[in-house]
C-alpha positions as CSV (number, residue, x, y, z in Angstrom):
1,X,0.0,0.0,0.0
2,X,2.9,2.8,0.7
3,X,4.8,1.7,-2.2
4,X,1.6,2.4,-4.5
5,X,0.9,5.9,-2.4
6,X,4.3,6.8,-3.4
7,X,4.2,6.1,-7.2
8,X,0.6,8.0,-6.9
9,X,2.8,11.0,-5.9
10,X,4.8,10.5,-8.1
11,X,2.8,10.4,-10.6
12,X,2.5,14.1,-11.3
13,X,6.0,14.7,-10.9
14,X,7.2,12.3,-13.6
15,X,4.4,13.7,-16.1
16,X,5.4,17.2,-15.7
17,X,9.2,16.6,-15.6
18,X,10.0,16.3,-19.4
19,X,7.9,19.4,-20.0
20,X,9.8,21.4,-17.3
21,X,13.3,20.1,-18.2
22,X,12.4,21.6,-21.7
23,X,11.3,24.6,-20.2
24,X,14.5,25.7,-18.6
25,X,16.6,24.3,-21.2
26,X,15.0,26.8,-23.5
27,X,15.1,29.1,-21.3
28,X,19.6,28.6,-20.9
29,X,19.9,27.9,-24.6
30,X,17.8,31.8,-25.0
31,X,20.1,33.4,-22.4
32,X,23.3,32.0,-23.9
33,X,22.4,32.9,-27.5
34,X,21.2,36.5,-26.9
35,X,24.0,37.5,-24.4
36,X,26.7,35.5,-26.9
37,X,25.7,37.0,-29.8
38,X,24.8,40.2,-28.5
39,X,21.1,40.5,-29.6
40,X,20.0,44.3,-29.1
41,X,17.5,44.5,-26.5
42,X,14.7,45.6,-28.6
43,X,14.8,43.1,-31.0
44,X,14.8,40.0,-28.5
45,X,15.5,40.6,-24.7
46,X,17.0,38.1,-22.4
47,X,14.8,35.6,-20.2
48,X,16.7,37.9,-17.3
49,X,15.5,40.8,-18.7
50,X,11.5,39.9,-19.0
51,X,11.8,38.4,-15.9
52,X,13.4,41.7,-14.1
53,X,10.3,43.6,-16.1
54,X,8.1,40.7,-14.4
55,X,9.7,41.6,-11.1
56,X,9.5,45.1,-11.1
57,X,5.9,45.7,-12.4
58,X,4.1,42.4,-11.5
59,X,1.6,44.5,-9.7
60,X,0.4,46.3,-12.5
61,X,0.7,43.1,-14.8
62,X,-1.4,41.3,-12.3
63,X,-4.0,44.1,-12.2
64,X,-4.0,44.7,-16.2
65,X,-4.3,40.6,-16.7
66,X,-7.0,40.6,-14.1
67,X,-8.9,42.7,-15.7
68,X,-8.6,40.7,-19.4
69,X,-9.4,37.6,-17.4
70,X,-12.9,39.7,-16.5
71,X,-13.7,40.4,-20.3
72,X,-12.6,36.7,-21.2
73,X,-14.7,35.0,-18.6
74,X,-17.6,36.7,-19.7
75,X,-17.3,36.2,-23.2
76,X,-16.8,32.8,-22.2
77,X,-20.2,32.1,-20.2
78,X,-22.0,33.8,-22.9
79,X,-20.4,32.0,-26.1
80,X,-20.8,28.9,-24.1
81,X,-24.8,29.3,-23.2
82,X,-25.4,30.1,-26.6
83,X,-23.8,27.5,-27.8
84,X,-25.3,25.2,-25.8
85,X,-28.8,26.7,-26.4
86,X,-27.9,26.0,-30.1
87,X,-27.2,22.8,-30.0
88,X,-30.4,21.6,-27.8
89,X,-32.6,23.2,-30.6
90,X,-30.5,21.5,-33.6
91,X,-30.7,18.3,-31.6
92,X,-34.8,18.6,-31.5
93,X,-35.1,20.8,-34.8
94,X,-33.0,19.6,-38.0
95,X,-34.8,22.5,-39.7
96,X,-32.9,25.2,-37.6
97,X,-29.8,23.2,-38.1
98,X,-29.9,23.1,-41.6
99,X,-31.0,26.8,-41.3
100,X,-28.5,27.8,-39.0
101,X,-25.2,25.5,-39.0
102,X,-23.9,26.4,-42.4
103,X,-23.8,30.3,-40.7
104,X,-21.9,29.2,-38.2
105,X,-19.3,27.6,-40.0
106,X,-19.1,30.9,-41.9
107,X,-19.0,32.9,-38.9
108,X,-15.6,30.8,-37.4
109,X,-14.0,31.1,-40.5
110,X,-13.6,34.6,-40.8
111,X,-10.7,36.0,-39.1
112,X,-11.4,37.2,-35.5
113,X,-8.6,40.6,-36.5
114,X,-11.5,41.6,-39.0
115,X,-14.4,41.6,-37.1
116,X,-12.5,42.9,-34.0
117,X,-12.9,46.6,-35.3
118,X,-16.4,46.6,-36.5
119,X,-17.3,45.6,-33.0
120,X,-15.1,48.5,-31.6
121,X,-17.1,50.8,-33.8
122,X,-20.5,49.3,-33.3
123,X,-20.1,48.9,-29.5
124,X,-17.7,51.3,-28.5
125,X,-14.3,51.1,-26.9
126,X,-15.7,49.8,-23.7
127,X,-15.5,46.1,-22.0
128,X,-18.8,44.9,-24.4
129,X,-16.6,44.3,-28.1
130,X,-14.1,42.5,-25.9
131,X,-17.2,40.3,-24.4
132,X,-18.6,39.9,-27.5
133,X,-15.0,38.8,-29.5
134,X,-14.8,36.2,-26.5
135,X,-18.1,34.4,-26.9
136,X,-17.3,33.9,-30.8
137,X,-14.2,32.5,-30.3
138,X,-15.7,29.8,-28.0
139,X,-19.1,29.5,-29.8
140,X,-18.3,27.0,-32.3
141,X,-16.0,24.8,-30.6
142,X,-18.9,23.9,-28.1
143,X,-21.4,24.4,-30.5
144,X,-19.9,21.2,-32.7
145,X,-18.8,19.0,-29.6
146,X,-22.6,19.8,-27.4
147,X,-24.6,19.0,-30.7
148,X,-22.3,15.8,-31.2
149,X,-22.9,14.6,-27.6
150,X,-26.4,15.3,-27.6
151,X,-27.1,12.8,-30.2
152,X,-24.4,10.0,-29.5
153,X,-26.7,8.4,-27.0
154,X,-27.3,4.8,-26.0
155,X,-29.2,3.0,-28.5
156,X,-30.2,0.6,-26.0
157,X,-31.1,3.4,-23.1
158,X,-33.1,5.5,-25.6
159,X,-35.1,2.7,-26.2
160,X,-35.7,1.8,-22.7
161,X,-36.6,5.4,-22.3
162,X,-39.0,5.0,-25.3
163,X,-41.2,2.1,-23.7
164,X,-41.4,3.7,-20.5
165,X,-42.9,6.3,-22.3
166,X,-40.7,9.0,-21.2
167,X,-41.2,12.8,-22.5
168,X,-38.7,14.5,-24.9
169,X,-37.9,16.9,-22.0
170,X,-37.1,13.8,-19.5
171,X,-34.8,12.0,-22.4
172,X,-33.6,15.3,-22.8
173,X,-32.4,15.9,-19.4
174,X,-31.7,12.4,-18.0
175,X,-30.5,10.8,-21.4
176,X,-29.3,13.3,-23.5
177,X,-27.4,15.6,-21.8
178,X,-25.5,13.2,-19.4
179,X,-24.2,11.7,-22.1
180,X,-23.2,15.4,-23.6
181,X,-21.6,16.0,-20.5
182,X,-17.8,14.7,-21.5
183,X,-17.9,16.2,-25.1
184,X,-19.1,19.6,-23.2
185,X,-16.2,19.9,-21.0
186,X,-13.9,19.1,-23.8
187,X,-15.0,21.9,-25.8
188,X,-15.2,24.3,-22.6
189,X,-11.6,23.3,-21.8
190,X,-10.6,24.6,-25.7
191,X,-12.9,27.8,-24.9
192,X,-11.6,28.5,-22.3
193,X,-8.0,29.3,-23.8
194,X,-9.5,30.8,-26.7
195,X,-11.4,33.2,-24.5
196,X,-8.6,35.3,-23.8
197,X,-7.3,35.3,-27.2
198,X,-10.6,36.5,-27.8
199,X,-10.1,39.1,-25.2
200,X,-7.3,40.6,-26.0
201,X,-7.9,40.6,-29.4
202,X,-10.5,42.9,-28.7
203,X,-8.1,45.0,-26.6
204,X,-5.5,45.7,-29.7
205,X,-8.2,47.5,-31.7
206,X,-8.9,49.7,-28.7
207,X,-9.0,50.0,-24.7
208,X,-6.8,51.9,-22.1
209,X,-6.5,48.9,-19.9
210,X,-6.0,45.4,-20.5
211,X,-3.2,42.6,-21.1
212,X,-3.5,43.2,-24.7
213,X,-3.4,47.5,-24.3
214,X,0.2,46.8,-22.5
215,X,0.9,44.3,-25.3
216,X,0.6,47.1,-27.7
217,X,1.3,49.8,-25.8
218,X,4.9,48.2,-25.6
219,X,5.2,47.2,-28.9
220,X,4.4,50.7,-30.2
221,X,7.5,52.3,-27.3
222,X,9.8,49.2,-28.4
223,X,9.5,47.7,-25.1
224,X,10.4,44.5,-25.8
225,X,11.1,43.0,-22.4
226,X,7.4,44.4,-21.5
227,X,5.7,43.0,-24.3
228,X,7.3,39.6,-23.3
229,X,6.1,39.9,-19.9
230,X,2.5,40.5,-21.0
231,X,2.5,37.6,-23.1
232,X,4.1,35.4,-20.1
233,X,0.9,37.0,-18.1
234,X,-1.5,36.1,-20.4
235,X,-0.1,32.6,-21.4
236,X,-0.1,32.0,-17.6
237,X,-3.9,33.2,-17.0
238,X,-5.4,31.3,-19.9
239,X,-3.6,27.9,-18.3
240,X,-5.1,28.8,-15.1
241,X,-8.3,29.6,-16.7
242,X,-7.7,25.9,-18.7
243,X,-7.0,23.9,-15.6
244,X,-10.1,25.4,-14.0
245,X,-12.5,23.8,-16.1
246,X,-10.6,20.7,-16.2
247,X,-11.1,20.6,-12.3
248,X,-14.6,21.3,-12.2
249,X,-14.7,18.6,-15.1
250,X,-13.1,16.0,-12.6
251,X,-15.8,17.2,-9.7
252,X,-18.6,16.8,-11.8
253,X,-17.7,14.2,-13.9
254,X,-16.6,11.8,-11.1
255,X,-18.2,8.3,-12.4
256,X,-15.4,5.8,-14.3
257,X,-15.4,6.1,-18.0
258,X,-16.7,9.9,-17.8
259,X,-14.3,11.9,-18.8
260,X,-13.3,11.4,-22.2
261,X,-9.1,11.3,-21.9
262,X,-10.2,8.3,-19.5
């Protein structure tokens, strides 16, 4: 029993290792190269450079990221309601799918850069555009996954469903969306990082606070070393934000065979 407690601690160290041996190689190898060859600043800093940037203004990084995070969360919930919403009526309506699915297609596959200033002009430069940028982003991802779930059900449990002469509202909710439940956290978990992509997209094309307003704000001075340090800020939230969902995932979805990696 201890020796298999110990390799269950272990467990997480010996998956994460490779990844974080890479991490600081990279990390030497970059420091060698740009101190060696004498890279000016402004074209690539050091990692000693971004992380004295880190050091010295991690307050306002925090507060700038936090702030992002807000927008992205938001854009989040609403993308992923719709999206839900949309696939529980193409699930029960194959007229609104047909209607309605081909649009969506169209609407992920134009670029997010080009529909990031007509939503700056149509809704102002406040927090909404950035919302709004968010929820598309993450709108077709769970819209595809939800509808897929929604309909992969038991053949054998819809029928047993069928001759107890259950409602479409009880399969939906007892049959249905159980069985949605690991494709829906799988596309949440993919939303979730695109969220604040979404986010600060919508904060290039205009906002006065914001991960992505120090982003370019930097880039526009030559900052370098703070333009890194954003982008280390908002790598770093969207993980968290990641590994959030994947725990609420794990809480909810407790029962063996649930989760789809399993």
């Amino acid at each position: 029993m201890v020796r298999k407690n110990a390799r269950q601690a272990a467990s997480p160290l010996t998956e994460w290792l490779p990844a974080l041996i890479l991490f600081l190689s990279t990390l030497i190898l970059w420091e060698g190269l740009v101190r060696g060859l004498d890279v000016p600043r402004y074209i690539l800093p050091s990692p000693s450079e971004i992380g004295a940037v880190i050091t010295q203004r991690w307050q306002d990084l925090v507060r700038q990221v936090a702030w992002t995070m807000l927008e992205a969360i938001g854009g989040f919930l609403l993308g992923s309601i719709l999206a839900f919403l949309s696939a529980s009526l193409f699930v029960h309506a194959r007229l609104i799918e047909r209607s309605m699915y081909p649009w969506a297609i169209v609407l992920q596959t134009v670029p997010i850069v080009a529909i990031a200033p007509l939503l700056t002009i149509w809704l102002g430069f406040g927090t909404a555009p950035k919302v709004v940028i968010a929820a598309i982003v993450c709108f077709f991802p769970v819209l595809v996954n939800t509808t897929r779930g929604l309909r992969l059900v038991s053949a054998q449990a819809l029928e047993l469903m069928q001759i107890l002469s259950a409602s479409r509202w009880q399969l939906y909710i007892r049959l249905r969306v159980p069985s949605a439940m690991p494709f829906l956290f799988t596309s949440l978990k993919v939303a979730a990082s695109l969220s604040v992509i979404g986010a600060i997209v919508g904060e290039f094309t205009g906002a006065d606070r914001g991960i992505g307003y120090v982003v370019v704000s930097a880039a526009y001075r030559l900052d370098t070393p703070l333009l890194f340090a954003g982008i280390v800020f908002s790598s770093f939230a969207a993980v968290i934000f990641f590994l959030l969902i994947s725990g609420i995932e794990r809480i909810l979805l407790f029962w063996p065979g649930a989760r789809i990696e399993d």
